[in-house]
N, C-alpha and C positions, 0 to 999 in steps of 0.2 A: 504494500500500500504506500502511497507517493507521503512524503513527508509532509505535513500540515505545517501552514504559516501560523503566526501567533495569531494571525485574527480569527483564523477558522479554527485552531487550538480554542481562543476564547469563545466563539460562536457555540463548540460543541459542547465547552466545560458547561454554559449559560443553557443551552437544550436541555443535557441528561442533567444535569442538577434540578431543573425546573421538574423533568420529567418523575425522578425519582424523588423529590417531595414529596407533590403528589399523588403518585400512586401510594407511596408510605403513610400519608397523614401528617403526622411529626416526625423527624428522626433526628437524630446530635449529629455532631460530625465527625465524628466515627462512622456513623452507621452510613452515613453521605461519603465518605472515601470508601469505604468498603465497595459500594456498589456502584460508584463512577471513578474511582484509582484501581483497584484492586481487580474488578469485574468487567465484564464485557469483552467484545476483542482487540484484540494489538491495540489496534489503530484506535479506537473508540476511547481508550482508558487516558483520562486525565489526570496527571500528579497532584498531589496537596497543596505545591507553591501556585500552582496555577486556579487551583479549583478556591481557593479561600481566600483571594480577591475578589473573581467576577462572585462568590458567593457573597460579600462584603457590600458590590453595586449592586446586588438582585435586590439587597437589602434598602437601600439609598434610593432605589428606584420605587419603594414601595414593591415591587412583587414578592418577595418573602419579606415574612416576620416570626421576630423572635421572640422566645419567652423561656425564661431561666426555670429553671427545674433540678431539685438536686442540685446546688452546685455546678451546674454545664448551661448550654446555652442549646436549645429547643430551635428548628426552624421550621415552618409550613407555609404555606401559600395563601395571600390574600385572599382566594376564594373558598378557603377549606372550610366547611361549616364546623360550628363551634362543638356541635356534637362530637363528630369525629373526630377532631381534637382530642377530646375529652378522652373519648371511649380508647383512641391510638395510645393517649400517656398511660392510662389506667391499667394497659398490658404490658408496656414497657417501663417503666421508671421500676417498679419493683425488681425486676433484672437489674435495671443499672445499682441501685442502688445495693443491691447485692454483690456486684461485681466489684463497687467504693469498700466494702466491709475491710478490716486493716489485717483482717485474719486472712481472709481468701487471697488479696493482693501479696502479701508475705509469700502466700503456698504457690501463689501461680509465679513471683521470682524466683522461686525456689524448682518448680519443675524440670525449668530448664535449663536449669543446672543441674539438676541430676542427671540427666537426661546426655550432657556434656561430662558428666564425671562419668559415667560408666560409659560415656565413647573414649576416653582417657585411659580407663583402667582396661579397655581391649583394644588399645590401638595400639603405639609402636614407641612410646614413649617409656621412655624406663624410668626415669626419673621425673615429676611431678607433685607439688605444693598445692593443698587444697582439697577437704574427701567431706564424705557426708559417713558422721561416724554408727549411725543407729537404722540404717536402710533396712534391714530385718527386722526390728522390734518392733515397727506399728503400721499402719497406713499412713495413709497421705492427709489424712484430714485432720493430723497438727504437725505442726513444722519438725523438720528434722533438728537434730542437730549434724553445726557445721563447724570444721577446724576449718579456719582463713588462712591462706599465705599468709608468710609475714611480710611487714612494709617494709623492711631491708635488706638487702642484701650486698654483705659485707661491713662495707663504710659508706656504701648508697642507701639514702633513706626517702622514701615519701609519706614522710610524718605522721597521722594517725588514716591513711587513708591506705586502704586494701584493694587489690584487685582480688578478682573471682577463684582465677586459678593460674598458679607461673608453671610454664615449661623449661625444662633445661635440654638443649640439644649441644652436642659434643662440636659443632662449626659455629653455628648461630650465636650461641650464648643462648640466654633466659627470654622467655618471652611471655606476655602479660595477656592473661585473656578474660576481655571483659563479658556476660552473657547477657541480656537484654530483652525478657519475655514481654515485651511492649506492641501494643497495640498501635501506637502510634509511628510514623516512617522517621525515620534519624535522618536529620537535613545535619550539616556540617555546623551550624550554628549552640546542635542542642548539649547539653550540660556534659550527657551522656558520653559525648564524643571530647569535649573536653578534659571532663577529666581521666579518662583512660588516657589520653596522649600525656596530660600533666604527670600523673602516676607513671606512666613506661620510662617517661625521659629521667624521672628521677632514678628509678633503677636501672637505667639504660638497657632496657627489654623490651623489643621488638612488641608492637598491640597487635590485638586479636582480636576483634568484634564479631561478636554473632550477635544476630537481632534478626526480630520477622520480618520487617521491610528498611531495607538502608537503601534510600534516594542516588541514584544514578552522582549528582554532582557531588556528595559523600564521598561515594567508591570512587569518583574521579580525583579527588583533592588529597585523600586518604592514600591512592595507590601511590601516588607522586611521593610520596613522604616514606613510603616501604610499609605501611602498617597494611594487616590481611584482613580481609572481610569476609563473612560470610552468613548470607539469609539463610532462614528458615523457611519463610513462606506461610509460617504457621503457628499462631500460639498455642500454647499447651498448656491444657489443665489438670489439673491435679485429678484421677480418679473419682474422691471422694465426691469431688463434683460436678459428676458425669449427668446428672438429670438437669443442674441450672446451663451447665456445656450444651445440653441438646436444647434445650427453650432458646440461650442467646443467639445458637447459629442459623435459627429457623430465621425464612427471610422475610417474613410476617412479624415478627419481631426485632431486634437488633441488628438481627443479618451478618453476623459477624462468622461465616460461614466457612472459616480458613481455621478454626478452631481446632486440633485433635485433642485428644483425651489418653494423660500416660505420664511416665519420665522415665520411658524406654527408648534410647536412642533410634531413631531412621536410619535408613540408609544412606541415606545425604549425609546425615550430621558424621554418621561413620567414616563415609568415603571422606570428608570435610580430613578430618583428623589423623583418616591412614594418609594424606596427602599434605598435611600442615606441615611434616618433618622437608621437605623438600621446599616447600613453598616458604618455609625460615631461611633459608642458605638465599634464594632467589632474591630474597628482600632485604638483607640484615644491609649488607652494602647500601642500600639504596637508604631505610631509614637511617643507617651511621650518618651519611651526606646533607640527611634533611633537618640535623638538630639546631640550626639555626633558624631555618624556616619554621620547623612548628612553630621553635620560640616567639617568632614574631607574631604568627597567627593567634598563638594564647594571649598574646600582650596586648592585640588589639580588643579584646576583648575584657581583659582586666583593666585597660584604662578605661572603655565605658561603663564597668561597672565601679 
């Protein structure tokens, strides 16, 4: 399919946005990236940077409006009758607001990183910092216990702040891997991406990002610098909460349809991991060269804040 200009990029974000309101009723914007970034074909799927402006004029223009619910931001369409409104939230907010609980959010960080430690404990890594100590003694429906890397190595320290899990490889050196069960796409600006590269540089260990969605200009900014990505495609939830997993992914509700249910490594994440030991050597050169460039990029960011 022929490459879309911005205007017909904007044209189609403005169409399927519009379109997929109202068939929905209300939905957050999650539930609006899902089903115009996430869904549809190639060609048809709009990014989050593009789709949360023209969603911003649809606003301005009076064709969608908004209303806060829970903590989030609610959008539907000028003509939606207020009933269906009503009866749309009435199915959905009790999902969301189950999904906000501080317990389930914990368990569902925590998946995916199991999920990453038993792709560790059968991949090719012999040496590795970082385990879930009590994986046999209960289910998934309270949190494990976790021993963290430590924030030093050697006489390099990154103060009281942890990565997920360090690799040691015999050419590379040590490498920092952060895991990311987010719903949301990592654009280069988010905290998440920050502080993994702040954290690597201080121990001078190559980053590792896995996360569901990481944005095209991410991977592009991220590659330049030698740090390794890799999506998932998929959040994951914890077992225990495999009936609210099936209500969110229904597309009548949340639509959050990229769900699985487990902290049983894929096949991806495995192949991910038998393949990391190579793809360390490919990159180390590349991040060694780039420790001045991150540095500026952090700094620009620490002088606006």
């Amino acid at each position: 399919m022929p490459r879309l200009s911005k205007n017909e990029r904007h044209d189609l974000a403005r169409a399927r946005l519009i379109r997929v309101v109202r068939n929905h009723g209300i939905a957050n914007a999650r539930t609006i990236e899902q089903k115009v970034a996430d869904s549809g074909p190639p060609g048809m799927r709009i990014d989050p940077h593009v789709l949360t402006p023209v969603r911003k004029e649809l606003e301005e223009d009076g064709v969608l409006r908004c209303r806060k619910c829970a903590g989030t931001d609610w959008f539907f369409h000028r003509d939606t009758p207020q009933e269906t409104i009503e009866a749309r939230l009435k199915e959905q907010l009790p999902l969301y607001r189950a999904l906000q609980r501080g317990d389930l959010r914990k368990r569902l960080g925590q998946t995916l990183e199991i999920a990453t430690f038993r792709a560790l404990r059968q991949g090719p890594f012999r040496d590795y910092l970082g385990r879930f100590l009590d994986l046999d003694d209960h289910d998934d429906s309270e949190l494990y216990k976790k021993e963290e890397p430590p924030s030093y190595l050697g006489d390099r320290d990154a103060g009281n702040k942890k990565l997920d899990f360090l690799v040691s490889h015999p050419c590379a050196g040590w490498a920092g891997i952060e895991v990311k069960n987010l719903r949301e796409w990592l654009y280069p600006d988010r905290n998440e991406v920050r502080e993994l590269l702040e954290k690597c540089l201080a121990l001078d260990a190559l980053p590792v990002l896995i996360a569901r969605r990481i944005h095209f200009s991410t991977f592009r900014l991220l590659n330049s610098y030698g740090v390794i990505v890799h999506q998932t495609y998929n959040q994951r939830f914890p077992v225990a909460a495999q009936a609210l997993a099936e209500k969110v992914k229904h597309k009548d509700s949340l639509g959050y349809h990229d769900i699985r249910v487990g902290n049983s490594p894929d096949p991806r994440l495995l192949c991910f991991i038998n393949k990391l030991p190579d793809l360390l050597v490919a990159q180390r050169k590349k991040f060694d060269q780039s420790r001045q460039r991150i540095e500026n990029y952090l700094d620009r960011f620490r002088i606006v804040r």
